[in-house]
VOGU-3710 file (C-alpha; in Angstrom, 3 decimals, decimal comma):
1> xxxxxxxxxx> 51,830/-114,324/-30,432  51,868/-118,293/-31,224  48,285/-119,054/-32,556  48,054/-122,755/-31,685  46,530/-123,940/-29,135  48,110/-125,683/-25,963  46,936/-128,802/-24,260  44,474/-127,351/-21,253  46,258/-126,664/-18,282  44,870/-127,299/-14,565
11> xxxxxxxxxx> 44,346/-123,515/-13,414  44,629/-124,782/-9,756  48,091/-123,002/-8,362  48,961/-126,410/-7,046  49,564/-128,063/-10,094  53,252/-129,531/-10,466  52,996/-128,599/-13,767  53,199/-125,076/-13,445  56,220/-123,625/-12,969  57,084/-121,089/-9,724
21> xxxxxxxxxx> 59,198/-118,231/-10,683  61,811/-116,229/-8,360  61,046/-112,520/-8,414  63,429/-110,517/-11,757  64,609/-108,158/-9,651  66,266/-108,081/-6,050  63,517/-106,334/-4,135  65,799/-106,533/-1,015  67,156/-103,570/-2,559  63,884/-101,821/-3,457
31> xxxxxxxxxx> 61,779/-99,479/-1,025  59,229/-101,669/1,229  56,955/-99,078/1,755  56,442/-95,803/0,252  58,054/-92,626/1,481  55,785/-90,190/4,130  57,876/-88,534/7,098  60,932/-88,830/4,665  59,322/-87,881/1,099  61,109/-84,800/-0,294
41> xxxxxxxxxx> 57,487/-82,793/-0,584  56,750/-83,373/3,055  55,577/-79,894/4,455  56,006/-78,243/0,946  53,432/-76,013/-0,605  52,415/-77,251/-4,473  50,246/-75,735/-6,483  48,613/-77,538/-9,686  47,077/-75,754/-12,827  44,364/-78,095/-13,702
51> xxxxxxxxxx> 44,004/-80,179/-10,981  41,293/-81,935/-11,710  42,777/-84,428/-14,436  43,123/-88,076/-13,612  46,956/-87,509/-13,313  47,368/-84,067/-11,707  44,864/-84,924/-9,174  46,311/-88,399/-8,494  49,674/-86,744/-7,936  48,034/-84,138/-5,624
61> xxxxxxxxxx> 46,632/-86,841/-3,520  49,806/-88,560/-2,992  51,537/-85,288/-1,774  48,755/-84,891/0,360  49,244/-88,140/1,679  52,965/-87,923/1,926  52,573/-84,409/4,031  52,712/-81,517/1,382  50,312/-78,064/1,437  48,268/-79,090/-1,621
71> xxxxxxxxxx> 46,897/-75,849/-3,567  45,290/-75,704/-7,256  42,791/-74,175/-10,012  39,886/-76,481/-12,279  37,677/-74,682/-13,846  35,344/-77,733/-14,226  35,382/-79,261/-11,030  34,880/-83,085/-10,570  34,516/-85,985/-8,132  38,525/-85,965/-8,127
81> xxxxxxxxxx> 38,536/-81,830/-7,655  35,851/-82,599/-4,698  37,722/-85,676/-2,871  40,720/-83,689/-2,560  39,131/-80,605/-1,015  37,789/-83,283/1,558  41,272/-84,144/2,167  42,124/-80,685/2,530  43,356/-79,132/-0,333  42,431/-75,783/-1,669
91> xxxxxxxxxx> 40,690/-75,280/-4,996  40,004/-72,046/-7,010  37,615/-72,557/-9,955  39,653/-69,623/-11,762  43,253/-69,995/-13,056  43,817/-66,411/-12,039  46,192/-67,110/-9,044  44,743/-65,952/-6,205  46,158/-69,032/-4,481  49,684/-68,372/-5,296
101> xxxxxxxxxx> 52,317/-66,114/-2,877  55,896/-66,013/-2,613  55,861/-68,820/-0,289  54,181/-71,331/-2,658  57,151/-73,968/-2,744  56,417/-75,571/-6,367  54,035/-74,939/-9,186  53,142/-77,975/-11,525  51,330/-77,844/-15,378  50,012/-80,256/-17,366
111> xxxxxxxxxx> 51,121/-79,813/-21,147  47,839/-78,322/-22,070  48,661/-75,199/-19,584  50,084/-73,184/-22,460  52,504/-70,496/-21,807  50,517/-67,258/-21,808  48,144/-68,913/-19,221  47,087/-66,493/-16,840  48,233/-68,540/-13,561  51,554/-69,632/-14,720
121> xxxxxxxxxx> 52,362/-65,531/-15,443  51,509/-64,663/-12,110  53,781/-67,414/-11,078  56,668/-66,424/-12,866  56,005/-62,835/-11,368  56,441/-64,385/-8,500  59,419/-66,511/-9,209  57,630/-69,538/-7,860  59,823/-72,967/-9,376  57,186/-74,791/-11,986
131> xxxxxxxxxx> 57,676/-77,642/-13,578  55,227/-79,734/-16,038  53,018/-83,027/-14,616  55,543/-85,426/-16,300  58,637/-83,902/-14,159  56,692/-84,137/-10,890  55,532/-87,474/-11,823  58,618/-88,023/-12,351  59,941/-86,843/-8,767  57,384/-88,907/-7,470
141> xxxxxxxxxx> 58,602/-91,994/-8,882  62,236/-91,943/-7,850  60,893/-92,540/-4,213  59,500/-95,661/-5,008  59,428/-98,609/-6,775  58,794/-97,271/-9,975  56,993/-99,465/-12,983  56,394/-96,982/-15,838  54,617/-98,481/-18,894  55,598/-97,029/-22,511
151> xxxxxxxxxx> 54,191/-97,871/-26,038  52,026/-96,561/-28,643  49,203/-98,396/-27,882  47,732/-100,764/-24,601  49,382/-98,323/-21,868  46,231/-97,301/-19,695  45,023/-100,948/-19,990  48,532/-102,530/-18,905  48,694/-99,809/-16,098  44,992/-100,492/-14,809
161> xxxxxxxxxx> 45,778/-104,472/-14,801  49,004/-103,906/-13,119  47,515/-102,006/-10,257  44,479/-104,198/-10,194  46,549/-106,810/-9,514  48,653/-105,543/-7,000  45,890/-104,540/-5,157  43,853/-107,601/-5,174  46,828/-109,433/-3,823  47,044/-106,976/-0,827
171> xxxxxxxxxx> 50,098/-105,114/-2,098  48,148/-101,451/-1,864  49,808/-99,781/-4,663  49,836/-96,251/-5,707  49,252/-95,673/-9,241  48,432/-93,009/-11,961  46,096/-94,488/-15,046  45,082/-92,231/-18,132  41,903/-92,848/-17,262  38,841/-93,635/-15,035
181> xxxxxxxxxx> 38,760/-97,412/-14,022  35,462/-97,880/-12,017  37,005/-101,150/-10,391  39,885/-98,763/-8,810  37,183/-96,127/-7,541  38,781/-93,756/-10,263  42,141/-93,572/-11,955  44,394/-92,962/-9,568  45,917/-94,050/-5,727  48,046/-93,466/-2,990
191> xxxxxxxxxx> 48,794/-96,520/-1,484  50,907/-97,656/1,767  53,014/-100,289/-0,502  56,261/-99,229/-2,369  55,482/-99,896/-5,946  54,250/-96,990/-7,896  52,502/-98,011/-11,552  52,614/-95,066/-14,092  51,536/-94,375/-17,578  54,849/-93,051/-19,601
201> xxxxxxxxxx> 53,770/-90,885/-22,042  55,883/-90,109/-25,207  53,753/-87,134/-26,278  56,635/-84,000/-25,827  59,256/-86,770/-25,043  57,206/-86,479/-20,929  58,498/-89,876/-20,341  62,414/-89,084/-20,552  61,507/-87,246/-16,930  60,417/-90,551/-15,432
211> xxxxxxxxxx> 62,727/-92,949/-13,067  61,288/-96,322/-13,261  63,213/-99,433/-12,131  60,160/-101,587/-14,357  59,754/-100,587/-17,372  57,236/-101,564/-20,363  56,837/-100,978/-23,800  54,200/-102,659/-25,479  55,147/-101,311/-29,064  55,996/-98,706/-30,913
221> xxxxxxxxxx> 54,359/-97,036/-34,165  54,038/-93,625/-35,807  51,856/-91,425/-33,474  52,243/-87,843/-32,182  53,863/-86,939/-35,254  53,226/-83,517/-34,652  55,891/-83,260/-32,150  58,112/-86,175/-33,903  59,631/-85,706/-37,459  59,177/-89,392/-38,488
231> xxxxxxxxxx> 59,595/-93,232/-36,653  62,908/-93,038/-36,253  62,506/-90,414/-33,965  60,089/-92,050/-31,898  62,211/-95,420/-31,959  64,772/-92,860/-30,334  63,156/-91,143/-27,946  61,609/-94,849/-26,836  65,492/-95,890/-26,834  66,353/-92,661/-24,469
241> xxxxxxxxxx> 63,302/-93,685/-21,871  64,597/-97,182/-22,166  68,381/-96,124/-20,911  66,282/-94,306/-17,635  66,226/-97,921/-16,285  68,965/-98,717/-13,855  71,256/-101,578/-14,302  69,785/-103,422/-11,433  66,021/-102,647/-12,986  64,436/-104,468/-15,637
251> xxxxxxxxxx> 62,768/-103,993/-18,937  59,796/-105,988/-20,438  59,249/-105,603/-23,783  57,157/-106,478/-26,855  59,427/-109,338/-28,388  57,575/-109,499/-32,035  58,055/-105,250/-32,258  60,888/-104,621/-34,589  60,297/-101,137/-33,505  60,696/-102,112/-30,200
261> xxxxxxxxxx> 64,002/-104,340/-31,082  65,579/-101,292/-32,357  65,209/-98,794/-29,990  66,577/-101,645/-27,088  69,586/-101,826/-29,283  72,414/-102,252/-26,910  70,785/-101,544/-24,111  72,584/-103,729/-20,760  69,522/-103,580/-18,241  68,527/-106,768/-17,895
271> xxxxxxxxxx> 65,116/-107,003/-20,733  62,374/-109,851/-20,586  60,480/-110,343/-23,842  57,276/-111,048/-24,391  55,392/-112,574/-27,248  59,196/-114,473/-27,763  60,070/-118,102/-27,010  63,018/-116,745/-24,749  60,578/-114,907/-22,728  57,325/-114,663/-22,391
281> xxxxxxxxxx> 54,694/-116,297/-24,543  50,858/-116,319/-24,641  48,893/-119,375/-26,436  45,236/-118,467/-27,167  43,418/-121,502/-26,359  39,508/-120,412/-27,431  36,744/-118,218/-25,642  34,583/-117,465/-22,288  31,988/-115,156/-22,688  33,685/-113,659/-25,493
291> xxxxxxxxxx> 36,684/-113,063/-24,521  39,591/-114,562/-24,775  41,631/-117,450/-22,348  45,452/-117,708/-22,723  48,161/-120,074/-21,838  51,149/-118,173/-19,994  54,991/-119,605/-20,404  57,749/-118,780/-19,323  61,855/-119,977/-21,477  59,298/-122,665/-22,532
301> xxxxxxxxxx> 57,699/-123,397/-18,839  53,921/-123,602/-18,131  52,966/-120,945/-15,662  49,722/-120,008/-15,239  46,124/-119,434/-17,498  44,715/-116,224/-18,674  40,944/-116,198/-18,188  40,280/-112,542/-19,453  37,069/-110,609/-18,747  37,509/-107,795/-21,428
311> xxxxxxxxxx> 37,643/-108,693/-24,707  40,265/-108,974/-27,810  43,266/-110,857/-28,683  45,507/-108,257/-28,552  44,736/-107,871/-24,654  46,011/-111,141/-24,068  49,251/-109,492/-24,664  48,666/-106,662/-22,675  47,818/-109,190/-19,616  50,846/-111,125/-19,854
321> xxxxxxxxxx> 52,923/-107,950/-19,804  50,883/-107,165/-16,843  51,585/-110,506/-15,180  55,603/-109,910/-16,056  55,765/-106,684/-14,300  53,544/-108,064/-10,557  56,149/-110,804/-10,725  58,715/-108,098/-10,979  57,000/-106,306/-8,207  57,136/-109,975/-6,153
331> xxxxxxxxxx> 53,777/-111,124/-7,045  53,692/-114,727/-8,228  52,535/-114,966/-11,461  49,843/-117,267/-11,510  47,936/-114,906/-8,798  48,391/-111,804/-10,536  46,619/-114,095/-13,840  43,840/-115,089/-11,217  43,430/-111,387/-10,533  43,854/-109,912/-14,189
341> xxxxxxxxxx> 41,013/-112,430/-15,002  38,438/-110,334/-12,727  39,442/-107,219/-14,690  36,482/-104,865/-16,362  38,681/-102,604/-17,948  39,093/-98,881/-18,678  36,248/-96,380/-19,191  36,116/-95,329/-22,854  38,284/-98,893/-23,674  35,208/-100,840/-25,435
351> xxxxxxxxxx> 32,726/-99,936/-22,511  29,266/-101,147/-22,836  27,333/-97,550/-22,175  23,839/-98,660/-22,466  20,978/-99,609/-25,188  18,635/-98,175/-27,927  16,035/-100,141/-29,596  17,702/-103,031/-28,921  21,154/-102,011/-30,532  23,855/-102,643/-28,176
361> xxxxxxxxxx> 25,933/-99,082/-27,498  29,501/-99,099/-26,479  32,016/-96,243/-26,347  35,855/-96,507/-27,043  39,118/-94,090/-26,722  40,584/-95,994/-29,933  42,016/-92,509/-32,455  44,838/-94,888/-34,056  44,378/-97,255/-37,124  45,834/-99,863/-35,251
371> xxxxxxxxxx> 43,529/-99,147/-31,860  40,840/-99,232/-34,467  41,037/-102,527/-36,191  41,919/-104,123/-32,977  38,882/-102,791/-31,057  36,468/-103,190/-34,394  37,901/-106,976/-34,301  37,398/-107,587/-30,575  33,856/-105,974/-30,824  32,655/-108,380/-33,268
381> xxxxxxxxxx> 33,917/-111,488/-31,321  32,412/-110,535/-28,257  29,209/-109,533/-29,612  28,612/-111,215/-33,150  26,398/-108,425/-34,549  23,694/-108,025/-37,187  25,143/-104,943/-38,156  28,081/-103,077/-36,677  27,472/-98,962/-37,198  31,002/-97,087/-36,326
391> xxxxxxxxxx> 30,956/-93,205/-35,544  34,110/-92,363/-35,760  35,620/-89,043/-34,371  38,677/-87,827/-36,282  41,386/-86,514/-33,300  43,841/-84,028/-34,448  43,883/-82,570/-38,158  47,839/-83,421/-38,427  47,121/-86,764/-37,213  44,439/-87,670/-39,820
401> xxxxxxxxxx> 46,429/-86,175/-42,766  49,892/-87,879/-41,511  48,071/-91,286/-41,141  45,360/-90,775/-43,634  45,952/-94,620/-45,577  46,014/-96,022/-42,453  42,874/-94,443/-40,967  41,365/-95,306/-44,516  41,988/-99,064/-44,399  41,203/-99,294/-40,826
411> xxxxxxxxxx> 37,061/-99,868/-40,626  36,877/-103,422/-42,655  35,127/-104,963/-39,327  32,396/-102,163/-40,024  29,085/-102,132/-41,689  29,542/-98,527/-41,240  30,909/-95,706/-40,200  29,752/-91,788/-39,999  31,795/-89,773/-39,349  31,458/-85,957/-37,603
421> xxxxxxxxxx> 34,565/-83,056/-38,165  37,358/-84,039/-36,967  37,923/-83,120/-33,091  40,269/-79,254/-32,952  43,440/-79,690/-31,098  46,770/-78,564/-30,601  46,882/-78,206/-34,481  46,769/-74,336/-36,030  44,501/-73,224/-37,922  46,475/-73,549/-41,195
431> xxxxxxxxxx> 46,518/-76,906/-40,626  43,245/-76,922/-40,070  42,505/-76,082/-43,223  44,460/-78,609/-44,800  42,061/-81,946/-44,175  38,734/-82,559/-42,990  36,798/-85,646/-42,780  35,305/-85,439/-46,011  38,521/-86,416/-47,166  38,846/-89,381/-44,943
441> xxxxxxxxxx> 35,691/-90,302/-45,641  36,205/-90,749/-49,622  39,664/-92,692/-48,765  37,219/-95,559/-46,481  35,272/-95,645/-49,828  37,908/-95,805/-51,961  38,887/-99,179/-50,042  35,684/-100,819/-50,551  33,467/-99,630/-47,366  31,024/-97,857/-46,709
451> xxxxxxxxxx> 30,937/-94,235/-44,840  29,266/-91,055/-44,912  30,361/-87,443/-43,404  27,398/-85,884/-40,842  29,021/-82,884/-39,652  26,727/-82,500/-36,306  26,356/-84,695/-33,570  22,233/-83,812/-33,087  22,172/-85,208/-36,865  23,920/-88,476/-36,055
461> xxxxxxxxxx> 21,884/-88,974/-33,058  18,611/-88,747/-35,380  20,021/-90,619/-37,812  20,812/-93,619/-35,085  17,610/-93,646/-33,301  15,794/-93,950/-37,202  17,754/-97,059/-38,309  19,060/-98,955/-34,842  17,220/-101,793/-34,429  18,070/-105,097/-32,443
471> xxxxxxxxxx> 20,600/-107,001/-32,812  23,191/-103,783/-34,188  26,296/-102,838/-32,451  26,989/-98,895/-32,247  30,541/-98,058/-31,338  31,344/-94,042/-30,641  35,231/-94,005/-30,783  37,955/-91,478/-30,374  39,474/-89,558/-28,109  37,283/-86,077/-28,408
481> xxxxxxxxxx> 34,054/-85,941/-27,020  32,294/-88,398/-29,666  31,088/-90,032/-26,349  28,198/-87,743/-26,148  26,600/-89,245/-28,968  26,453/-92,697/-27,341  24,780/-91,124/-24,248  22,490/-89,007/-25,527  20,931/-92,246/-27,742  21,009/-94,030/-24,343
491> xxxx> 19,500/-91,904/-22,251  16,207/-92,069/-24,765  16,056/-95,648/-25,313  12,214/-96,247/-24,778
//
């Protein structure tokens, strides 16, 4: 991303200096509107195990939408678990099966629904067809106008702006986010347009099941390494989703990712970069209430101004990507920048969660080194702190000890950071016992900074309420339940 700064551009969309773009791809070709008395599920009967997730049950309320018998099991029901029994779907709070029968058409999983789950037995006694989330998502896609977005990091952002967009403009999208965005009533839609906007996961290689026409990748690092021997299998598997996209499709891509370069190696779909001067390119060109404004070009052409309403550089990126893909989708670019502008963001992506003694509190998702030195960087432009206080929540025990240098050298932007055990998943218990946070805590002081290891969360509440004082930022961060901590030191702020 160039970091000098363009001449100001008039904003106004009748400025001669801003270039109009045709759409990338021929959406003469594409669906106009989405599939209902034609979809394949119309009048089936599909059951979901662990419904209540922002995917499953944005899925379930499609297939509701487009005509199918929508059945399922949560055993912590939700707003999403209760707005689809309003439109008329049937939920157990036991994953026992007592909805299934022989004449239950399809049964769908997420990839936490292990094998020797009680629900998916009973529905291979009955010989019911299940698949996982990412194959119906998957299904789902190929009858529409498919924009999947891939990469390490920025995907649930990029998806949220996408749809935001489209939906400003009037296009009424459907669309599946990893995550609750309070500007889209939730994180997910079904939507009377044809474009469908989809997180592509590469966690179990989900995203090979997938049938975009637009596809993004936003980068690609070492992550889920518990299911991937080493980067070049990722770069692979990223290559494989990449080779999903029709001829007639498009790819955008992250220009500057060598990563990225070498899993599009040889690829013939047509591929727009961005972040490259053949392509796409942002120009940061200073600050609005801490956050950052952009100049967008296009091969070299001025097209439209970024004025961004979250915070951090690196979201910039993530909004011209965003702004690639609407025009894709037929938007013109320099409304989809007018809309991305009004964007909040993501809950749990730098959220502002309330106050204690005058310290600021905001919760983030960030359980990467690189989501964690760009959120710790954005978070001290935006909000210039006294003192910036981290708690960090360690997310997988394989994670932590594959990345451990990089989690070690990634708090620098904090005064900080205390750090509970690390968050029990997916791992097994002999790798468990391998790491804990201890260690990562003596790495972040072997690099210079300061941190300390509180094992409960009631202790690193008490601790917080006895030193926050006005003027400190307090960040909870990671993908566990770390959150709690931020709330609970809300919700007794005198």
């Amino acid at each position: 991303m160039p970091t000098d700064v363009m001449p100001a551009l008039d904003k106004s969309r009748t400025d001669s200096r801003v270039a109009r773009l045709p759409v990338s791809i021929d959406l003469s070709r594409q669906p106009t509107t989405r599939p209902s008395n034609n979809s394949r599920f119309r009048g089936q009967r599909v059951h979901f195990i662990g419904i209540g997730g922002c995917g499953m049950s944005g899925l379930a309320r499609i297939l509701l939408d487009a005509g199918a018998v929508v059945t399922g099991s949560e055993p912590k029901p939700n707003p999403q678990t209760y707005a689809l029994i309003q439109l008329g779907a049937k939920i157990s709070r036991n994953q026992m099966g007592e909805l299934l029968d022989g004449k239950v058409d399809l049964v769908v999983r997420t990839a936490a629904v292990r094998d020797d789950n009680c629900e998916y037995l009973a529905s291979r006694r009955l010989n019911l067809r299940s698949i996982k989330y990412a194959q119906l998502l998957g299904e789902v896609m190929s009858e529409r106008l498919g924009v999947a977005v891939a990469g390490t990091h920025g995907k649930s952002t990029t998806t949220a702006m996408i749809s935001h967009a489209l939906l400003s403009c009037g296009a009424d999208p459907s669309f599946v986010v990893g995550g609750i965005v309070p500007q889209l009533g939730g994180g997910s839609r079904s939507g009377s347009g044809a474009a469908f906007i989809a997180e592509a996961c590469e966690f179990d290689r989900s995203f090979h099941h997938l049938h975009p026409r637009v596809a993004i990748i936003t980068n690609i690092e070492k992550e889920h390494l518990d299911c991937y021997k080493n980067i070049d299998e990722i770069i692979e598997a990223f290559g494989l989703f990449a080779r999903i996209v029709p001829p007639d499709g498009l790819i955008i891509s992250n220009g500057q990712d060598e990563h990225v370069k070498r899993a599009l190696a040889g690829i013939s779909t047509p591929i727009e970069l961005v972040g490259d001067p053949d392509g796409w390119e942002v120009w940061p060109a200073g600050m609005h209430d801490g956050c950052h404004v952009g100049h967008v070009r296009f091969k070299g052409r001025p097209i439209c101004t970024l004025r961004l309403s979250v915070p951090g550089l690196h979201n910039l990126f993530n909004a011209t990507m965003a702004i690639a893909a609407c025009r894709a989708c037929g938007l013109e670019p320099g409304h989809a920048a007018d809309a991305i502008g009004t964007f909040t963001g993501v809950d749990r992506r730098m959220s502002e969660v309330g106050r204690f003694n005058g310290a600021i509190i905001v919760d983030d998702y960030g359980h990467h080194p690189t989501e964690i030195r760009a959120t710790l960087r954005a978070l001290r432009e935006r909000y210039q702190p006294k003192r910036l206080l981290c708690v960090f929540q360690p997310h997988q025990h394989s994670r932590t000890r594959l990345l451990l240098d990089d989690f070690a050298a990634s708090f620098g932007d904090a005064d900080e950071t205390i750090m509970p055990d690390i968050y029990f998943v997916r791992d097994s218990e002999s790798e468990r016992q391998r790491i804990s946070s201890t260690d990562l805590v003596d790495r972040i002081v072997r690099c210079g900074n300061r941190a300390r290891h509180i094992s409960k969360f009631a202790d690193i509440v008490a601790l917080l309420k006895d030193q926050a004082r006005p003027g400190d930022l307090i960040v909870t961060m990671g993908a566990g339940n770390v959150w709690e901590i931020g709330r609970e030191l809300a919700a007794n702020d005198q």
